[in-house]
N, C-alpha and C positions, 0 to 999 in steps of 0.2 A: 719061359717066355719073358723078353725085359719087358722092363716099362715103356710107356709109349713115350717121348719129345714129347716134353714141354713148350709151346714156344714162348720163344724170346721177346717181350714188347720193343719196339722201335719206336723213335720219334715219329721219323719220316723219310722217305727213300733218299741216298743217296743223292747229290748234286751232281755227280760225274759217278756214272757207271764205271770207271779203269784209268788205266795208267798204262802210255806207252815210253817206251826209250826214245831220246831225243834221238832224231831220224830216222824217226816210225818203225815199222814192224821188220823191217829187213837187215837192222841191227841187232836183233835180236836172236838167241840159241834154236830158234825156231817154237819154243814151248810155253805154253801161260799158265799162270796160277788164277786160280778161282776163290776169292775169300767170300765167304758167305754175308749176306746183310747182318745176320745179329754178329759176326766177328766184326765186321767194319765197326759194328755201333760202340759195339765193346771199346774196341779204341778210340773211337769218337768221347765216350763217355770217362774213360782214365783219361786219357795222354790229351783230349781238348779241352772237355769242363773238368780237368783233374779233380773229379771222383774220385775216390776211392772204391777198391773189390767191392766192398759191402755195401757202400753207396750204389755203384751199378748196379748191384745182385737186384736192390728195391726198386729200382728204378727200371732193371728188367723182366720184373716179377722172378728171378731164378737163383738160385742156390749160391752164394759166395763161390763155393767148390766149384761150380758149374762154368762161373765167369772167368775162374782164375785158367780152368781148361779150354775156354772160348779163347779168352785174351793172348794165349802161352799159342795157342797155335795160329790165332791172326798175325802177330807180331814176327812169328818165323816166317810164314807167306811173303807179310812185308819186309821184312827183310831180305829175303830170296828177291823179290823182285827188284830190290833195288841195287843190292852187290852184282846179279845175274846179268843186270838189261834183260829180266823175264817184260812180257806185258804181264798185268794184272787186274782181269776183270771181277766187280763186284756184284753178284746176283747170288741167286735159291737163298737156299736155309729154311730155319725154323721160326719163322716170327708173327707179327701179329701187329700191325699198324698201331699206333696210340691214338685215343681221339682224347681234346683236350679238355673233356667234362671229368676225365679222372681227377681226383685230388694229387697224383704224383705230375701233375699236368703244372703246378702251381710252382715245383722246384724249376727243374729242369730241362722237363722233359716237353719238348716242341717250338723249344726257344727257338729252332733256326725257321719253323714255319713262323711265329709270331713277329719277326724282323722283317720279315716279307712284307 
């Protein structure tokens, strides 16, 4: 039997659930990709606050190895959707909201609520 999903802590939900092709969905192959919340984060977390792997992994309570397997197939999603003209919506997964009395609360994590 595996192990059970861990989830993945998150800041905070997404700002925009997706991403369509400039003149809407009728440009498009007819097919969408779906990236999970903790893939979003993951990229949020490299490629916005450039983090680093090991830095995310802390930041998402999970495995380095875990992240670099989150981050590898977010980045092909987004990719697909943007070579494709795929739409691309952001929902499920495996995570766990952050509340900011954590101490990893104190780097990084809920900065985009605290701008609010």
């Amino acid at each position: 039997m595996p192990r059970p999903r861990k989830c993945r802590r998150v800041c905070a939900m997404p700002e925009n659930q997706g991403l369509e092709p400039l003149g809407g969905r009728e440009n498009c192959c007819g097919s969408r990709i779906v990236m999970s919340i903790d893939e979003y984060e993951a990229i949020r977390l490299i490629d916005w606050e450039k983090l680093t792997q090991e830095q995310c992994a802390v930041q998402m309570g999970i495995a380095r190895t875990t992240v670099t397997g989150i981050y590898e197939c977010a980045r092909t999603k987004l990719a697909d959707a943007l070579v494709h003209g795929k739409v691309l919506k952001i929902q499920g997964g495996d995570y766990t909201l952050c509340s900011e009395n954590k101490k990893e609360c104190s780097r990084h994590c809920c900065k985009k609520e605290k701008e609010k």
